[in-house]
N, C-alpha and C positions, 0 to 999 in steps of 0.2 A: 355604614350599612349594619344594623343589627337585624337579629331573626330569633327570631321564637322559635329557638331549634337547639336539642343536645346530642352531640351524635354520640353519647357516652350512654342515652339510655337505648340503643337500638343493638339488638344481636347479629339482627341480619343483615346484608346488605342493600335487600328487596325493602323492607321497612325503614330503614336510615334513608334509602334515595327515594320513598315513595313521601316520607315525613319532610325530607329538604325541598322537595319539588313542593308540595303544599306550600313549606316556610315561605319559598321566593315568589310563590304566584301573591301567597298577601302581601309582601313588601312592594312586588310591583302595582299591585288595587294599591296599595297605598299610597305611593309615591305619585299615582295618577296615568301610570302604564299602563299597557293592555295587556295582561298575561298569558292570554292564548297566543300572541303573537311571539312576546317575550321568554317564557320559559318553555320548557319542554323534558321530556323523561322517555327513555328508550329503556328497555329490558333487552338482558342480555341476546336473545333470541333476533330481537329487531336489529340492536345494532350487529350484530354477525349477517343480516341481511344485508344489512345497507356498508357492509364490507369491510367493518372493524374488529376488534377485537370483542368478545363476549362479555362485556361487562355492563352492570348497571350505568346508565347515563344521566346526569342532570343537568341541562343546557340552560344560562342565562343569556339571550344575547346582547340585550342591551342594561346589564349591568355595569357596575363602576370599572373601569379599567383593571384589567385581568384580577378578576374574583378570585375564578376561581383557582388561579396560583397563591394567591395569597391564603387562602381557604386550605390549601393541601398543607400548609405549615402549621395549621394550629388546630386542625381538626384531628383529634386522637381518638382512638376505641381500639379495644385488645382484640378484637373479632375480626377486624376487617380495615382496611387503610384509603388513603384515595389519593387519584394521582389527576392532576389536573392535561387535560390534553386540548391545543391551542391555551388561550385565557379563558375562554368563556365555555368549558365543560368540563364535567368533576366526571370521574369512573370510579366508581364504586370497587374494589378488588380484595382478594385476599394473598 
């Protein structure tokens, strides 16, 4: 899985998970996925609705076998860090 994404150029956490959500909807158009189906992005607002913790969400669900665990390891930025929750969703956090 590559992606046209650096999370070293984003200060924010709204811009880093609003840029990754884009990266994974082309990967899924490309691979021949539907990405309305496949990805998704909650702001911290929604997910505090829908009963979690307030952070940026980026949801892939049918990406490669737990992404975004493997993603929490090598995605660096001094602004902000990310912690993966199940396999298939990144939280954006500080």
């Amino acid at each position: 899985m590559v992606l046209d994404w650096d999370p070293k150029a984003y200060k924010t956490k709204s811009g880093a998970a609003k840029s990754l959500h884009k990266a994974l909807c082309k990967w899924c158009e490309d691979i021949g996925m539907d990405p309305k189906t496949e990805c998704h992005i909650w702001t911290p607002e929604q997910q505090e609705a829908r009963g979690y913790e307030k952070y940026w969400c980026v949801s892939l669900e049918g990406g490669p076998f737990e992404w975004a665990i493997r993603a929490s390891d090598v995605i660096d930025n001094p602004h902000w860090y990310v912690e993966p929750y199940y396999s298939f969703n990144l939280h954006f956090v500080e």
